[in-house]
N, C-alpha and C positions, 0 to 999 in steps of 0.2 A: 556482452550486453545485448539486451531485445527491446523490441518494442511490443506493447501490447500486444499487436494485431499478432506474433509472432505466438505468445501463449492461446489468443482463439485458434489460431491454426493447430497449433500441435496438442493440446488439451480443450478442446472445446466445451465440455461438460462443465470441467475445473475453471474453469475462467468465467461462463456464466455465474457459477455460484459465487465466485468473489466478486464478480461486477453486482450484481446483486446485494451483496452482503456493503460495498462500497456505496451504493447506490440508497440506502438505506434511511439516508441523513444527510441533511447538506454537510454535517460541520465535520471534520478528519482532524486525526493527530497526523503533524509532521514533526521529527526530531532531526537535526542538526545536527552540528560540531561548533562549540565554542571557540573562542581565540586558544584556551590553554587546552583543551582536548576532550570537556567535559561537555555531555548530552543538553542540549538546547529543547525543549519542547514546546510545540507553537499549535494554535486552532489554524485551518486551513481549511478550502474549498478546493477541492481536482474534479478533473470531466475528463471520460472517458472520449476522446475524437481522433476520427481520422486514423485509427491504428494507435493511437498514443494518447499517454496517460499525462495530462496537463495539467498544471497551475499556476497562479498569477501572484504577484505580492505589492503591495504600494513601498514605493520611493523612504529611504530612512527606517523598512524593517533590519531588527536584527538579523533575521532569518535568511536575509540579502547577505548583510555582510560575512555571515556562518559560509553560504554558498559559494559564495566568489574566493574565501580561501581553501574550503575544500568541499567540493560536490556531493560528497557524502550523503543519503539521507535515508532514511526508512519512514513509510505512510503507512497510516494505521488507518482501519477502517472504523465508521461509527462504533459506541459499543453500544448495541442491544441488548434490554437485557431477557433472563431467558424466562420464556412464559412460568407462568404459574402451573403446577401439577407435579404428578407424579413420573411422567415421562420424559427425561432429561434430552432425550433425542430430537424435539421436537424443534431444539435451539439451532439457530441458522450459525450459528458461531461466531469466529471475527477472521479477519484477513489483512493479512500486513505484505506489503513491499519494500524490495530495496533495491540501490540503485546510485545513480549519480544522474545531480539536476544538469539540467542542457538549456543552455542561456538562447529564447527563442522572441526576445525582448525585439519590439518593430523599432526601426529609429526611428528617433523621436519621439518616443513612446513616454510617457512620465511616470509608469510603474511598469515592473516586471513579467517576464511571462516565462516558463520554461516549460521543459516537458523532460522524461522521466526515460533514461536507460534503465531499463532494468536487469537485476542480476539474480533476482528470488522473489517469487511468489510463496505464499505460505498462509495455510486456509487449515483453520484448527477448530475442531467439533466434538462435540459430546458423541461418541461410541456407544455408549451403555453406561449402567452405573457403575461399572469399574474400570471406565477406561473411555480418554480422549484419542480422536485420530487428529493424524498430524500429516499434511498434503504439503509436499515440496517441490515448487516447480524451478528449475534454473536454466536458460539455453544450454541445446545440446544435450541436454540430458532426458531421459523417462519422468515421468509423474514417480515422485515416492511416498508410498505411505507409509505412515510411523502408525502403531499403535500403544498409547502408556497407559500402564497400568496401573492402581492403587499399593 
């Protein structure tokens, strides 16, 4: 697991453009885990601070009780959508994380706070018109890039 500051350091390029792409819109998807195993998805607000990628939740979400049985989660960045034209490349794309929540809740707090291990970054764009690239970042490993094709 990493913390943000840990992908500025070793891909700096790649992390602004996702912080960017996250930065876009207040409102974020977060997706969870159910009680029986099946995808939860919720609107959410994260801030990038202090090396780490945080968010908060009020007292009695479901999204609390998803986390406290399993930490699981993937953030999805705003979606954009992509300008008008003939140049497909011009689209800043979208960017999703994953991870397990980190329960960083103040006592006595009355709603929740956590902040974000992460295990993948993933920053997906328009390449041309026949083909998206696919940016994969994970601790310990290189920047990878995918390129698919039609």
């Amino acid at each position: 697991m990493a913390r943000w500051q840990d992908v500025v350091d070793s891909e700096p390029e790649f992390a602004t453009a996702v912080r960017a792409l996250f930065d876009a819109r207040r409102h974020k998807t977060i997706a969870t885990l159910r009680k029986d195993g099946s995808p939860r998805i919720s609107g959410i607000e994260c801030e990038f601070r202090d090396g780490e990628v945080v968010f908060g939740s009020m007292t009695g979400a479901r999204k609390v009780d998803d986390l406290r049985r399993d930490s699981r989660l993937a953030l999805h960045s705003p979606s954009v959508d992509p300008p008008d034209g003939p140049d497909p490349t011009v689209w800043l794309g979208d960017a999703k994380l994953s991870g397990r929540a980190v329960d960083i809740t103040p006592t006595g707090s009355d709603s929740f706070a956590y902040r974000i291990d992460i295990n993948e970054v993933v920053l997906t764009k328009v390449g041309g018109m026949d083909h998206l690239v696919v940016q994969l970042w994970r601790p310990g490993a290189p920047l990878k890039t995918m390129r698919n094709y039609n």
